[in-house]
C-alpha positions as CSV (number, residue, x, y, z in Angstrom):
1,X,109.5,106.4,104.3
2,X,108.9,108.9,107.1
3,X,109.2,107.4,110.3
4,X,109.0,109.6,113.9
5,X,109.7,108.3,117.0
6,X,108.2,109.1,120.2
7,X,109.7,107.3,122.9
8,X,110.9,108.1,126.7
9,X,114.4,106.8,125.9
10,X,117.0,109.2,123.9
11,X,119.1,106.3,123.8
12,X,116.6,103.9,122.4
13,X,115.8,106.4,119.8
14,X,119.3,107.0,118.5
15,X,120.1,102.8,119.0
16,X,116.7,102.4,116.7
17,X,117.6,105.5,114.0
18,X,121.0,103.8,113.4
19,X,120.2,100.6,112.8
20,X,117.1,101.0,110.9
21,X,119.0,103.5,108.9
22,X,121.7,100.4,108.0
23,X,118.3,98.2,107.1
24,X,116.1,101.0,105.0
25,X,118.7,103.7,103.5
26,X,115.4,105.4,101.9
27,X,114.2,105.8,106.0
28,X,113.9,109.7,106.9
29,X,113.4,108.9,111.1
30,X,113.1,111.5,113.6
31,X,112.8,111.0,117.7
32,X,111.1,113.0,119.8
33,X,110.5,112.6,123.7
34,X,108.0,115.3,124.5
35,X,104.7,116.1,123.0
36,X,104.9,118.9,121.8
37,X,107.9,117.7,119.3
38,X,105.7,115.2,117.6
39,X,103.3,117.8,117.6
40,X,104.9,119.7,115.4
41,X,107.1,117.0,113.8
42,X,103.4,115.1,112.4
43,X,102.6,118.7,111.7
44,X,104.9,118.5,109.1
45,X,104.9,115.6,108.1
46,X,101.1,114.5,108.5
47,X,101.1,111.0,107.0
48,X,104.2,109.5,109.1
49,X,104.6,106.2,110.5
50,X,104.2,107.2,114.4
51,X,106.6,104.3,116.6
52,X,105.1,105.2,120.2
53,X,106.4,103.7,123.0
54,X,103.2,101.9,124.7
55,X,104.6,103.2,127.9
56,X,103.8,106.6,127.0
57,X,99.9,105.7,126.1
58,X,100.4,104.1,129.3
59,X,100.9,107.2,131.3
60,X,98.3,109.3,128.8
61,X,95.9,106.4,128.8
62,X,94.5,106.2,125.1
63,X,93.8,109.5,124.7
64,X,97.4,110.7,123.3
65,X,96.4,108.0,119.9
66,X,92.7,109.7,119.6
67,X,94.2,112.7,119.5
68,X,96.6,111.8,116.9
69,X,94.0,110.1,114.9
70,X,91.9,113.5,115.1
71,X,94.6,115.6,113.8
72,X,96.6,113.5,111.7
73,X,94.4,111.1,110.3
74,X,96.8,110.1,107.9
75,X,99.4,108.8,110.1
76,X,100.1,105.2,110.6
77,X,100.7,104.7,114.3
78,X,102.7,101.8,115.4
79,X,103.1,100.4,118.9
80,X,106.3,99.2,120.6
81,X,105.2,97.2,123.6
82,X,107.2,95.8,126.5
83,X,104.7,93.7,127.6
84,X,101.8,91.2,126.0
85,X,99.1,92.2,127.1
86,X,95.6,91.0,125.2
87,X,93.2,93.0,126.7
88,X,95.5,95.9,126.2
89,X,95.9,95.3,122.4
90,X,92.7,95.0,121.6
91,X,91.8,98.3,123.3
92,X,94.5,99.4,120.9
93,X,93.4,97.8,117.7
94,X,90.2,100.0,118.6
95,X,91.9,102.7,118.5
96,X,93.6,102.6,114.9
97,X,96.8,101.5,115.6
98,X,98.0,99.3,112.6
99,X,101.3,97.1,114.0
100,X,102.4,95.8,117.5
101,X,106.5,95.5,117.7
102,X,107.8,94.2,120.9
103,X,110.5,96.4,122.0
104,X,112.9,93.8,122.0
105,X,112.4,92.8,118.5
106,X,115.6,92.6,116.6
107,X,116.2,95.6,113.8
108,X,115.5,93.4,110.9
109,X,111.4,93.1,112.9
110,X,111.3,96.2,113.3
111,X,112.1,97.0,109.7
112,X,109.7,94.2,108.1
113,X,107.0,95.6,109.9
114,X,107.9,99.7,109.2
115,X,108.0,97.8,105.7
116,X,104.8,96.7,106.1
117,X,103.0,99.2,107.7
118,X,104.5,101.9,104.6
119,X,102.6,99.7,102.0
120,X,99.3,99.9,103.7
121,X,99.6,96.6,105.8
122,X,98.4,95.9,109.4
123,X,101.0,93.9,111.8
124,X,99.9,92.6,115.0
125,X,101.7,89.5,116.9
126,X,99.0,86.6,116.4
127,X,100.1,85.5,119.9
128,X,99.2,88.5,121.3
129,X,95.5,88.5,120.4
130,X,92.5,86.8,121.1
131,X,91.1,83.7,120.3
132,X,87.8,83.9,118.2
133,X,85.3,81.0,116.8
134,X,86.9,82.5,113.9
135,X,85.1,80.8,110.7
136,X,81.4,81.6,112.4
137,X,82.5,85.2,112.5
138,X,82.8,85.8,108.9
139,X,79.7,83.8,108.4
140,X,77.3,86.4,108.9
141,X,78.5,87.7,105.5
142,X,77.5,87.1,101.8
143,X,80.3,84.7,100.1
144,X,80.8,88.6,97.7
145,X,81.8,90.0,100.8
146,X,84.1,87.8,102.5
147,X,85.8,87.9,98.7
148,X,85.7,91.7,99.1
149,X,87.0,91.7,102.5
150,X,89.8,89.0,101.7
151,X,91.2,91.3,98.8
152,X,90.6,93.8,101.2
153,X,93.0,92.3,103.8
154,X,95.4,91.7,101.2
155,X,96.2,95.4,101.1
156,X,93.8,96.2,97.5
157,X,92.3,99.4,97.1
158,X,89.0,99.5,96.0
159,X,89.5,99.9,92.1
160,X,91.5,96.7,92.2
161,X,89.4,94.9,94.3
162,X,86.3,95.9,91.8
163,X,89.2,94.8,88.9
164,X,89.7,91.7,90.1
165,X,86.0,90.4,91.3
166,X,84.9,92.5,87.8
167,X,82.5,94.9,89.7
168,X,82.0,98.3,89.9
169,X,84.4,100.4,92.6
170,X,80.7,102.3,93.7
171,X,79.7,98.1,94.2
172,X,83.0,97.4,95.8
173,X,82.1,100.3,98.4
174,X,78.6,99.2,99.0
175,X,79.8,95.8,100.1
176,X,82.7,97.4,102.7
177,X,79.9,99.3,104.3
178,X,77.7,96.7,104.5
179,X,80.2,94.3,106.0
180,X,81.9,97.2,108.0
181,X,78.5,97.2,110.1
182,X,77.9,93.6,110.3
183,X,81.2,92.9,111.7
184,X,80.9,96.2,114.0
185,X,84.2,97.7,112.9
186,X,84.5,101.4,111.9
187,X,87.5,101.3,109.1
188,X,89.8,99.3,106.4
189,X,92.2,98.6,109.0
190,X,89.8,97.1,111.2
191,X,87.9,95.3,108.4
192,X,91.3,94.1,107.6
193,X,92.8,92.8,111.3
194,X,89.6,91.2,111.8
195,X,89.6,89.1,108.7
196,X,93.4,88.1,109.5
197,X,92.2,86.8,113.2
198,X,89.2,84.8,112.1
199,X,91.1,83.2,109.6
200,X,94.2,82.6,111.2
């Protein structure tokens, strides 16, 4: 699992490589503090797990994680947050991130989730998001495609989500974009988070 770090703290980088190297011996983590190290750090290694330190979108506003969607679309980009802040997440889950850690999880958190995340998952704190009329959401789609997207949530790729409902992966594909625009999200991951909140 390839894991970079970009965080404003040296020390919290180092504290977090040493203890998530005790919890995944497998992990190959790097740190970096300036930009132009993860730069070239995703540059070599474009499908990474990213652990930003949401200070640091903070200061750069949203545009540092656009920019690392652009050129590293592959990457998995997780946030480690001080502070709950709902509004603030959901801007985030707009913006492709796939897990929320608070930064003063414990090591064996932030391993489940880097876990997670590295088997296609998406981890957000459920207290840390907002309340929806969550059953009239999914309503708006076809009993197919809430089976679709619940598969879908579940981490399946489209071949095993055709395999298990017995349909074709072109079908499987034409349900995801139909429910992709009729619950106005723009990806898998979002598809995904948004079934987890409207039927948590």
């Amino acid at each position: 699992m390839r894991v970079i770090m970009f965080d404003r703290q040296s020390l919290f980088i180092h504290g977090a490589m040493y203890s998530l190297q005790k919890l995944i011996p497998k992990i190959d983590m790097t740190g970096a503090r300036q930009t132009d190290e993860l730069w070239a750090q995703l540059s070599a290694s474009p499908s990474a797990i990213v652990m930003i330190d949401g200070y640091l979108i903070r200061d750069n506003g949203v545009a540092l994680l656009e920019e690392i969607m652009d050129r590293f679309p592959a990457s998995r980009v997780v946030l480690v947050l001080t502070k709950k802040e709902r509004r603030w997440v959901e801007q985030m889950f707009q913006r492709n991130v796939v897990a929320i850690i608070p930064r003063n999880a414990n090591p064996e958190r932030f391993s489940a989730v880097l876990d997670s995340v590295s088997r296609g998952m998406v981890c957000f704190p459920g207290e840390w998001l907002k309340q929806h009329s969550s059953q009239d959401e999914l309503s708006v789609l076809s009993e197919r495609q809430r089976e679709v997207l619940k598969l879908l949530a579940a981490g399946e790729s489209n071949k095993e989500i055709g395999r298990n409902l017995n349909i074709s992966a072109a079908t499987v594909k034409a349900h995801l974009e139909t429910l992709f625009r009729r619950l106005d999200v723009k990806n898998r991951t979002q598809a995904a988070m948004y079934y987890t909140r409207a039927t948590a």
